[in-house]
BANU-259901 format. One record per residue (C-alpha): residue number from 0; residue in three letters; x, y, z negated. Coordinates in Angstrom, 3 decimals. Layout:
<sites>
+-----+------+----------+----------+----------+
! seq ! type !        u !        v !        w !
+-----+------+----------+----------+----------+
! NUM !  ALA !        X !        Y !        Z !
...
+-----+------+----------+----------+----------+
</sites>
This chain:
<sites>
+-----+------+----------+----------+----------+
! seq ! type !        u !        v !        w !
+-----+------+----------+----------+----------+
!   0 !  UNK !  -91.200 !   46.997 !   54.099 !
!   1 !  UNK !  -90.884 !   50.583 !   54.841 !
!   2 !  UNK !  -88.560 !   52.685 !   56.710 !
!   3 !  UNK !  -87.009 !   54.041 !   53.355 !
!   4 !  UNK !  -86.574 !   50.242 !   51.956 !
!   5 !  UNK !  -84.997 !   49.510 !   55.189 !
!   6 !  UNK !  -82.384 !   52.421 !   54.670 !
!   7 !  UNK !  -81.760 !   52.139 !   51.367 !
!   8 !  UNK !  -81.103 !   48.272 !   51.761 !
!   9 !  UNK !  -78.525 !   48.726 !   54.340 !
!  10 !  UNK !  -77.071 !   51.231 !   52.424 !
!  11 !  UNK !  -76.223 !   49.306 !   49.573 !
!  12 !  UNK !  -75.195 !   46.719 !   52.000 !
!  13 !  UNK !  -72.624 !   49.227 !   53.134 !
!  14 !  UNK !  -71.091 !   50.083 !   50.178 !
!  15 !  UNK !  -70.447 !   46.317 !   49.484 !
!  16 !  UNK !  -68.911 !   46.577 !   52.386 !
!  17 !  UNK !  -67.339 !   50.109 !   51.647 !
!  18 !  UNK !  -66.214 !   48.847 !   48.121 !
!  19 !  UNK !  -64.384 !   45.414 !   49.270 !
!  20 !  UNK !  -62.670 !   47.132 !   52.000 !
!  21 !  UNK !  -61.015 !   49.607 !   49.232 !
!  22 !  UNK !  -60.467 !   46.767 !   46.942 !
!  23 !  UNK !  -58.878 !   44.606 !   49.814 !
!  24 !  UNK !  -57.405 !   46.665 !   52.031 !
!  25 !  UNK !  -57.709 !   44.361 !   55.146 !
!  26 !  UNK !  -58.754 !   46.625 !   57.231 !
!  27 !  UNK !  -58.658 !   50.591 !   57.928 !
!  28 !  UNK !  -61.552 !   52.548 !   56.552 !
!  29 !  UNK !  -63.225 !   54.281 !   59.395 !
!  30 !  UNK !  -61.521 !   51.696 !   62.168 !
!  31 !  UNK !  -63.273 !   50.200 !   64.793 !
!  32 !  UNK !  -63.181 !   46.907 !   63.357 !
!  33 !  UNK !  -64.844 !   49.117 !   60.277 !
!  34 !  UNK !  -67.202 !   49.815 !   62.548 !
!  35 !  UNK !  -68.179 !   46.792 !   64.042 !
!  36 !  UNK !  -68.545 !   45.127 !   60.618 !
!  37 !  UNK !  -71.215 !   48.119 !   59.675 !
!  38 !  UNK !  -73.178 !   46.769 !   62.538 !
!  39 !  UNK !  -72.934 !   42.840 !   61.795 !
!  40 !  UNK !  -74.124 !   43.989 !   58.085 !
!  41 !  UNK !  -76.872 !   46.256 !   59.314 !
!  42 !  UNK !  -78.095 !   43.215 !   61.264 !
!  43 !  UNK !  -77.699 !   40.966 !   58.418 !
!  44 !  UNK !  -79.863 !   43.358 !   56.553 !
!  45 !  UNK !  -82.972 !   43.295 !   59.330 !
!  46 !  UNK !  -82.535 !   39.287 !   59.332 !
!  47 !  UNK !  -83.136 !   39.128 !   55.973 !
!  48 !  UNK !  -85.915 !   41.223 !   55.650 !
!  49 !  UNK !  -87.543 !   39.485 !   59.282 !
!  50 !  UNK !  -87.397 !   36.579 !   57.263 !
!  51 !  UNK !  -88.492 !   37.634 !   53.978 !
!  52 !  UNK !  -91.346 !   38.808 !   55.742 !
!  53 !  UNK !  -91.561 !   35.930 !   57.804 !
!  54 !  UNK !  -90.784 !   37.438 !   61.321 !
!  55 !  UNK !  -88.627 !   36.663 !   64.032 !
!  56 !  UNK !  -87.929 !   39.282 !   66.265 !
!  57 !  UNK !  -85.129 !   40.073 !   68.182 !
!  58 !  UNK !  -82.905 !   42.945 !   66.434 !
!  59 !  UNK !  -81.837 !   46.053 !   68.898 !
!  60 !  UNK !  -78.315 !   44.187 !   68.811 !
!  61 !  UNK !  -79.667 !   41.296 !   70.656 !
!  62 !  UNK !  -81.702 !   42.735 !   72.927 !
!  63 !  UNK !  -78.371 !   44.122 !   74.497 !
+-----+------+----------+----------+----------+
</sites>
């Protein structure tokens, strides 16, 4: 997977995200609680790749 795949999957994570927080409205865009779920989804992204690729790495987030 390269860099760009990387990018472009989190992106589209984050407009999921982006998209049910509009539709919902359970939390502020642009919060800190906005924020931290950005990072939990960014994570999810690199775990799924690590183990589409069959790796198992610690992310940057759990090196911490």
């Amino acid at each position: 997977m390269t860099k760009g795949e990387m990018q472009r999957a989190k992106r589209r994570a984050l407009n999921i995200l982006d998209e049910w927080i509009k539709v919902t409205g359970v939390i502020g865009e642009h919060s800190s609680y906005h924020s931290e779920l950005e990072g939990i989804i960014e994570d999810a992204v690199e775990c799924g790749a690590q183990g589409a690729l069959r790796i198992n790495e610690p992310l940057e987030s759990e090196k911490d």
